[in-house]
C-alpha positions in Angstrom: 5.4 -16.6 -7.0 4.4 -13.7 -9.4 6.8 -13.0 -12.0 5.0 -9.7 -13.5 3.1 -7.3 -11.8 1.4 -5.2 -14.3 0.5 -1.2 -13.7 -3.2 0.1 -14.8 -4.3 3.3 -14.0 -7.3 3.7 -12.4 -9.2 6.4 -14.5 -8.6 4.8 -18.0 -11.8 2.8 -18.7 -10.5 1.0 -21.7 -7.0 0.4 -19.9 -9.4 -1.4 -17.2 -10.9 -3.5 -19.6 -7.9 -4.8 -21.2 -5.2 -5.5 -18.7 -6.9 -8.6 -17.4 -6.4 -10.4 -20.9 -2.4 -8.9 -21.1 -1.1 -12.2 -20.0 0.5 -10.8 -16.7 0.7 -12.9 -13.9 -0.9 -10.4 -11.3 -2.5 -6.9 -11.9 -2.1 -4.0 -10.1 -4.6 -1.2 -10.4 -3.4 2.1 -9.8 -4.7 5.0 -8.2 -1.6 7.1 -7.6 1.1 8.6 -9.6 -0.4 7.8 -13.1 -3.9 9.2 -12.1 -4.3 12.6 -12.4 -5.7 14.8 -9.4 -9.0 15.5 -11.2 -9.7 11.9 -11.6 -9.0 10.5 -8.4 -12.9 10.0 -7.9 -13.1 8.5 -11.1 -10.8 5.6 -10.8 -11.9 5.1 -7.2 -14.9 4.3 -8.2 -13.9 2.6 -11.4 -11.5 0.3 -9.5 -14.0 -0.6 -7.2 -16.4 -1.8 -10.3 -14.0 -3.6 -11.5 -12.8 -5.4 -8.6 -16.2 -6.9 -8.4 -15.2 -9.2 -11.2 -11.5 -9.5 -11.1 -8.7 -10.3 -8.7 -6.2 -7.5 -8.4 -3.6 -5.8 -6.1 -4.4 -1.7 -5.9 -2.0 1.0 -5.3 -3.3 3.4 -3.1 -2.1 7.2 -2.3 0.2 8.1 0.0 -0.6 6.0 3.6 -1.7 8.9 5.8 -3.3 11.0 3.8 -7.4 11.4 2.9 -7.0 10.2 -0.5 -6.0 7.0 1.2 -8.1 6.7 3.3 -10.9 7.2 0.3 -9.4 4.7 -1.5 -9.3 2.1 1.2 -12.5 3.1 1.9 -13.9 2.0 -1.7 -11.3 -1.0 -1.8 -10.1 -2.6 1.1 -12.8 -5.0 1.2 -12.4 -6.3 -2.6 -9.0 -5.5 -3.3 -6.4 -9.0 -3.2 -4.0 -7.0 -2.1 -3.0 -3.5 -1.6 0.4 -1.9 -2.5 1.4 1.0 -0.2 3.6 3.6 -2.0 6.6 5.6 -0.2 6.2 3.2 2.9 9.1 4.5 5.3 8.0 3.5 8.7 5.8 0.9 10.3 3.3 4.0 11.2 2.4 3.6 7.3 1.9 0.0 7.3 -0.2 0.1 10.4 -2.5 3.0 9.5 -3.1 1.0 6.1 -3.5 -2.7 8.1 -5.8 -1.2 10.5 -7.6 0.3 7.5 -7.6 -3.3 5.4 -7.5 -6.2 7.7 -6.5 -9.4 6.5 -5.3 -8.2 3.3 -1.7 -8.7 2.0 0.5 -5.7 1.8 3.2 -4.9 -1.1 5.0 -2.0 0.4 7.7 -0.3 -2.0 10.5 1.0 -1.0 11.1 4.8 -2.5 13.1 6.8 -0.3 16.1 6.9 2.0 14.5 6.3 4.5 12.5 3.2 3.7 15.6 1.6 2.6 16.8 2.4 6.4 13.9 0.7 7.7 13.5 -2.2 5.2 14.0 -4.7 7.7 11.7 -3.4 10.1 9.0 -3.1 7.7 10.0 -7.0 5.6 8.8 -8.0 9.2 5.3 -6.7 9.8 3.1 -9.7 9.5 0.8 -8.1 7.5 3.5 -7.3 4.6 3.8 -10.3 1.9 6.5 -8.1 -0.2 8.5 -5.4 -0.4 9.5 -4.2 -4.0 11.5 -1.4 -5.0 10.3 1.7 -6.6 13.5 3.1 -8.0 12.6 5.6 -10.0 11.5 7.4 -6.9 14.2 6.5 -5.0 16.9 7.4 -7.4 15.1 10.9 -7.5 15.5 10.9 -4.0 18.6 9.6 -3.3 20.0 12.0 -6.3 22.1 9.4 -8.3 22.8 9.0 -11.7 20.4 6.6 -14.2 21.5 2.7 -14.5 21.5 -0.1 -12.7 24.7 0.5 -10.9 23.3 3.3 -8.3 20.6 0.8 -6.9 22.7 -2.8 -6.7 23.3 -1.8 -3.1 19.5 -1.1 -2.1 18.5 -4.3 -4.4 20.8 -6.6 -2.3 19.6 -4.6 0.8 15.7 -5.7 0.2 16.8 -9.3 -0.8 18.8 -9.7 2.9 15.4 -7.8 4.5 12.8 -10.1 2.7 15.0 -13.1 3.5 15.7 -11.9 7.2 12.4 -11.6 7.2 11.0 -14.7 6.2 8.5 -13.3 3.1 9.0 -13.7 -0.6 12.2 -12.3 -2.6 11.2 -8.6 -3.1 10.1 -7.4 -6.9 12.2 -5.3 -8.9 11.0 -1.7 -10.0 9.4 -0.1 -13.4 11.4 -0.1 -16.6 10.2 2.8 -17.8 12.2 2.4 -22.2 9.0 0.4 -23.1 10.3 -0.2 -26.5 14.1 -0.9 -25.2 13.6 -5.0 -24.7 17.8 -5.3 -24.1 17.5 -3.1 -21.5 14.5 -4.5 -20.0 16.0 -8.2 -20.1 19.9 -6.8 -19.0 17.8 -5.1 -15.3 16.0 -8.1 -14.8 18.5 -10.6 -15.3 20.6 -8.2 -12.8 18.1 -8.2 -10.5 17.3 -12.0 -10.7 20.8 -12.5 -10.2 20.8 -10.5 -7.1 18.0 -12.4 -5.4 15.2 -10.4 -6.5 11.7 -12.1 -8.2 9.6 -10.6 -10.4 9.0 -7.1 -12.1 6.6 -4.6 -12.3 5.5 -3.3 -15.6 3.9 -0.8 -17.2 3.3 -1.8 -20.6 1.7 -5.4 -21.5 4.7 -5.6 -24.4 6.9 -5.8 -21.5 5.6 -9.0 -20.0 6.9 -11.7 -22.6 10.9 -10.6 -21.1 10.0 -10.5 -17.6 8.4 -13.7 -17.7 11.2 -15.4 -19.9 13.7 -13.6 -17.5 12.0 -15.0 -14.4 11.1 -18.6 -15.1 13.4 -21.3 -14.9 16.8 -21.4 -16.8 17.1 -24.8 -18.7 20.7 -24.6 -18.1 19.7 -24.6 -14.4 17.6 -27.1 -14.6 19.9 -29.4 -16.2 22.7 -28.3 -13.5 20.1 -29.4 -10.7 19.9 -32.7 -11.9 22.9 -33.5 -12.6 23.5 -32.7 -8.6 20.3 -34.2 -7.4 21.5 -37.9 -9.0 24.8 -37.6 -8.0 24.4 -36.9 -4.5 21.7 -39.2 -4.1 23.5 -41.9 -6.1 27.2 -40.9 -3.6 24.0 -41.8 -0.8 24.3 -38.3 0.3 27.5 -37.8 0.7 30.2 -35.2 -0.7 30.7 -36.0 -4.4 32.8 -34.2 -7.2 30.8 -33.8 -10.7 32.4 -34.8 -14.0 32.7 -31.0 -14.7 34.7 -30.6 -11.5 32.4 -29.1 -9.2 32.2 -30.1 -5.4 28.8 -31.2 -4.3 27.5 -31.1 -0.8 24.4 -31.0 1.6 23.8 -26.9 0.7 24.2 -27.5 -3.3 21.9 -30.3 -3.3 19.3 -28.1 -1.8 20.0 -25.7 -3.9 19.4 -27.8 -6.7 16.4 -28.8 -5.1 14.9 -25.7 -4.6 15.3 -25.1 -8.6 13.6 -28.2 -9.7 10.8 -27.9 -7.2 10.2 -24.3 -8.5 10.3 -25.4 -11.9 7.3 -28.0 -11.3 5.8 -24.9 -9.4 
């Protein structure tokens, strides 16, 4: 699992050129909201280039609407992936399968409505994640900043993506580049909640989110401790010296957290 998803628009040549060496652990190249109308073409056609050479996710325009279907057009065959923006029905993640067959989708959840169809859309074989765009969705929704208004829709996802049977969903922009507290409080929060991974927008993000998202040692150290107890109690119900009650769904737990720190 990804724990950083890393933003580059499109048009910016020597953005292109550098977000591949940022340390991210996947790239998404953008040719949406941070691409301006008059260079649409442009980072088409730049992306395109560039995913001769590189693996990358790409966000594409609205599903539904030409410049979608010009971007697929120049990308669906190269692209690793492509991240649909706005998705609120399964009518945008067919038009966009049908368009790019085979290829995973990432399809964010923005608006009201999307968050009312999460589940729905978590299943669509075709859709590896969802992830929450919140700055979007608290424009929509009309709440107040913090991480308060969205702890209902971030639970929401994690039930949908786990009803679901796909990956944990990945947490929205932080758009303070220079506020690291903040950055670390929202993904711990989000971690916490069930979510995995971040998007980000600036590489001097990345060094939080990964810290934030790989394994605790204080968790790993927890798992072990369970993992030889139970399997020295031969699998049955044991108490640890701290007090806590072990059983068949904690050891699994801790099981889960080792084998995803070998991961």
């Amino acid at each position: 699992m990804d724990r950083s998803y890393l933003f580059a628009p499109g048009h910016n040549r020597k953005l292109l050129g550098k977000v591949f060496d940022a340390g991210a652990d996947a790239v998404i190249l953008d040719l949406e909201d941070a691409v301006p109308p008059a260079e649409k073409s442009t980072a088409r056609d730049n992306v395109a280039f560039v995913l001769t050479t590189h693996t990358a996710w790409v966000r594409i325009n609205a599903p539904g609407t030409e410049l979608a279907g010009a971007d697929l057009d120049a990308v669906a065959s190269s692209a690793h992936g492509i991240r649909i923006p706005k998705v609120e029905t399964l009518d945008d993640i067919h038009w966009v399968a049908d368009r790019a067959p085979g290829r995973p989708l990432i399809c964010a959840i923005e608006t009201a409505k999307g968050v009312a169809n999460a589940f729905a859309i978590a299943e669509h074989p075709a859709v590896t994640h969802i992830a929450l765009g919140g700055i979007d969705l608290q424009k929509d929704l009309g709440t107040g900043k913090g991480d308060a208004p969205m702890q209902y829709v971030r639970s929401h996802l994690v039930v949908a993506a786990r009803a679901a049977g796909i990956a944990p969903p990945i947490d929205s922009v932080y758009p303070h580049i220079d506020d690291t507290d903040g950055l670390v409080r929202q993904a711990t929060h989000s971690r916490d909640l069930g979510l995995f991974g971040k998007s980000a927008i600036h590489p001097a993000q990345l060094p939080a989110i990964h810290t934030t998202f790989s394994p605790r040692q204080n968790d790993i150290d927890w798992a072990r401790q369970v993992i030889e107890a139970f399997e020295n109690a031969g699998g049955a119900a044991v108490r640890l010296a701290t007090g806590e009650f072990v059983d068949l769904p904690v050891a699994e737990r801790a099981r889960k957290i080792l084998d995803f720190a070998h991961a």
